[in-house]
C-alpha positions, 0 to 999 in steps of 0.5 A: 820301852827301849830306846832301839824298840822305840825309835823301830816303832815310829820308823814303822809307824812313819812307813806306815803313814806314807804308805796308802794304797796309792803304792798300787798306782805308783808303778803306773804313774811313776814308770810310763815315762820308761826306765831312765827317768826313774832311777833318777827319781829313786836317786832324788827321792830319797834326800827330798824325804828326808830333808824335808820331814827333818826340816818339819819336824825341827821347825815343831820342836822349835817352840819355846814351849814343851809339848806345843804341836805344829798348830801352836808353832805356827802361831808363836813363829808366824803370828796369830792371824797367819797361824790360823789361815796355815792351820786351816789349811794344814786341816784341809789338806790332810782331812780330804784324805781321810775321806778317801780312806773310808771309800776305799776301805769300803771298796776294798772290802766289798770287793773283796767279799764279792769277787774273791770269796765269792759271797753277798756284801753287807749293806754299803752303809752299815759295812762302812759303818763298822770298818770306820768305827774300828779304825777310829776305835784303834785311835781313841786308845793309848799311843803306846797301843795304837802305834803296835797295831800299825806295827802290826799292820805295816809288818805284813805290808813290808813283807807281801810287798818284797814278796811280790817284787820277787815273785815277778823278777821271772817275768822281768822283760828289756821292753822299759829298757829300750825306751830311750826318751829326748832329753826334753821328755826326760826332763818333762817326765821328771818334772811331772814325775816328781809330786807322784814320788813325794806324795807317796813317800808322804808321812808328813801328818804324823811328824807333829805327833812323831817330833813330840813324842821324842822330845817327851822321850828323851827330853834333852833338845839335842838328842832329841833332834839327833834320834829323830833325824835318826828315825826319819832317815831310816824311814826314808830308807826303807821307803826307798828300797822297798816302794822302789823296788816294787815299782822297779819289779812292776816296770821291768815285768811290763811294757809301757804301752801296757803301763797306759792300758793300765792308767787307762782301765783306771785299775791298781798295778795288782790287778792289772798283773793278776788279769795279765797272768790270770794268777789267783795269787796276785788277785787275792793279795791285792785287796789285801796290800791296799786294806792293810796300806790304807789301815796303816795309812789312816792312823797317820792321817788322823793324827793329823787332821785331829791336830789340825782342827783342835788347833783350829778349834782352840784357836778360836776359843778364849780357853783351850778344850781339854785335849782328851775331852776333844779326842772323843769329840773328833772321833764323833765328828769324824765318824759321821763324815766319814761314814756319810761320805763312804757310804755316799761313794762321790767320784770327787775325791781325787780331785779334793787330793789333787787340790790338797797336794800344793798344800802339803808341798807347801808345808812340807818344803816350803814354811820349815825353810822359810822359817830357817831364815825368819825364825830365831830358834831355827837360826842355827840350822842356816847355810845348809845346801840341803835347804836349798834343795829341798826349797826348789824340791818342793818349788818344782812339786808345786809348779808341776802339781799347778800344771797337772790341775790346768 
């Protein structure tokens, strides 16, 4: 594999993973507070992203060891006692989400047989059974594999996304425009605004497996480092022009009284567009972008819950479990859970994600700037403006996903 094809199939990959079908909420979340508000968040989002999954990213490259994932950093930079609590909570904050992948793929599908073809729904628990298997399946083949069927997956995502941002500039209206808010529900909207952005812009459980596989390619620390900031500022990019551009279509094309109605029917931006214009086309690809952005999505998760409990696991033990022997031993594990908790269908899950999310904010901003200043290896890497950003970033995300659970 070319260095150039290599690096395409990581920023897909990455892309892949911080896109979840929660992109068919992000227009409604994100753009109730109007217009204004938004393009300063679009201008923020895009640092913030960056920054902080390079700040990740160096911080599991900063091992003495070659090839020591995030759990093993954690230990060697923090001690064994911390190391075990952040690993813990590095598992509970990404497993949640997985369980919530495998309701809504069930969803999806089930809807999508009833409503768009029109016909009867395979049972809820042997439907779910296949859909978890094979996404499992796809995890339990070589890396190389995996990553081009998320390659293949993110492809046509990237693609129905732009196309359906275009297809709706006729519909694009001033009614966002003329909603000039106070200075201080600006700021409110901005602050409250802020954890929907970088929680949607999230590939954080994949950047141990990203960080590794580029130090196993290209071996020597300081290009390591420098490809790898490559990828994730180009990832980063991407995220921004295209989720951001579908948003901006979506908040042009609607009002924002029609933004509440839409929060308040509980529904994707999708369906409430194909319900407003009573168009076939939006009706049919709205199944279709969350089935592929929860498929692309769920790959990066695995990869870092996996991590997360064979750290754990490991941790607990005297001697370490071979890891492809624990590859097929999670893949169990994991597809009874997720198949009993897809089939069981609990309105819970949206509160486990909300309680996963300081977690996350915490690991993702937080620990890799911390230890810029505690860790020896991450010494050189003091002084920069943009730790400081992204430590009030992250510190502003906490506090206002805090505030959202009160």
């Amino acid at each position: 594999m070319t260095n150039r094809h290599f690096s395409l199939t990581w920023i897909l990959n990455l892309f892949g993973t911080a896109v979840g079908a929660g992109v068919l909420f992000l227009p409604i979340n994100a753009g109730m507070g109007g217009f204004y508000p938004l393009l300063v968040m679009t201008l923020l989002v895009g640092p913030m992203t960056y920054l902080s999954h390079r700040a990740l990213a160096r911080f599991v490259l900063s091992s003495k060891q070659q090839g020591n994932d995030i759990t093993n950093v954690v230990g060697e930079h923090f001690g064994k006692g911390a190391g075990k609590l952040i690993t813990l909570l590095y598992f509970f904050a990404i497993f949640p989400i997985l369980l919530i992948y495998g309701v809504g793929i069930t969803n999806t599908v089930t809807s999508f047989i009833e409503n768009q073809l029109q016909m009867v729904a395979p049972p809820r628990a042997v439907l779910s059974l296949i859909l978890i298997a094979i996404m499992i399946g796809v995890m339990l083949l070589s890396e190389q594999l995996m990553l081009k069927i998320t390659t293949w997956l993110v492809y046509p995502l990237v693609l129905i996304l732009l196309g359906l941002s275009i297809y709706l500039i006729p519909q694009w209206n001033g009614a966002a425009l003329s909603q000039m808010p106070t200075t201080g529900d600006f700021l409110t909207t901005l602050w409250l605004t802020i954890p929907v952005l970088v929680f949607s812009f999230n590939h954080s459980p994949a950047i141990s497996s990203f960080a590794l596989s580029q130090q196993k390619h290209y071996q020597d620390p300081a290009r390591t480092d420098a490809e790898a900031s490559r990828v994730l500022r180009s990832t980063a990019l991407i995220l921004v022009l295209f989720v951001m551009f579908f948003v901006f279509s979506c908040v042009l094309t609607l009002t924002p009284a029609e933004l509440q109605q839409a929060k308040a029917q509980n529904i994707s931006i999708l369906s409430y567009l194909a319900n407003k214009f009573d168009n076939p086309i939006i009706s049919y690809f709205g199944p279709l972008v969350a089935f592929l952005a929860i498929g692309s999505s769920f790959f990066g998760h695995y990869l870092g819950a996996r991590e997360g409990l064979e750290g754990l696991v490991n941790q607990l033990r005297d001697k370490p479990i071979e890891p492809a022997k624990f590859r097929k031993i999670t893949a169990g594990v994991f597809l009874v859970i997720l198949w009993i908790v897809a089939t069981l269908n609990p309105s819970i899950l949206g509160f486990i994600e909300s309680l996963g999310g300081p977690i996350i904010a915490m690991i993702l901003f937080v620990m890799p700037i911390y230890a810029i200043y505690t860790v020896p290896a991450l010494q050189r890497f003091k002084g920069q403006i943009s730790n400081i950003f992204v430590l009030i970033m992250g510190l502003i995300a906490i506090s206002a996903i805090v505030y959202g659970l009160f």
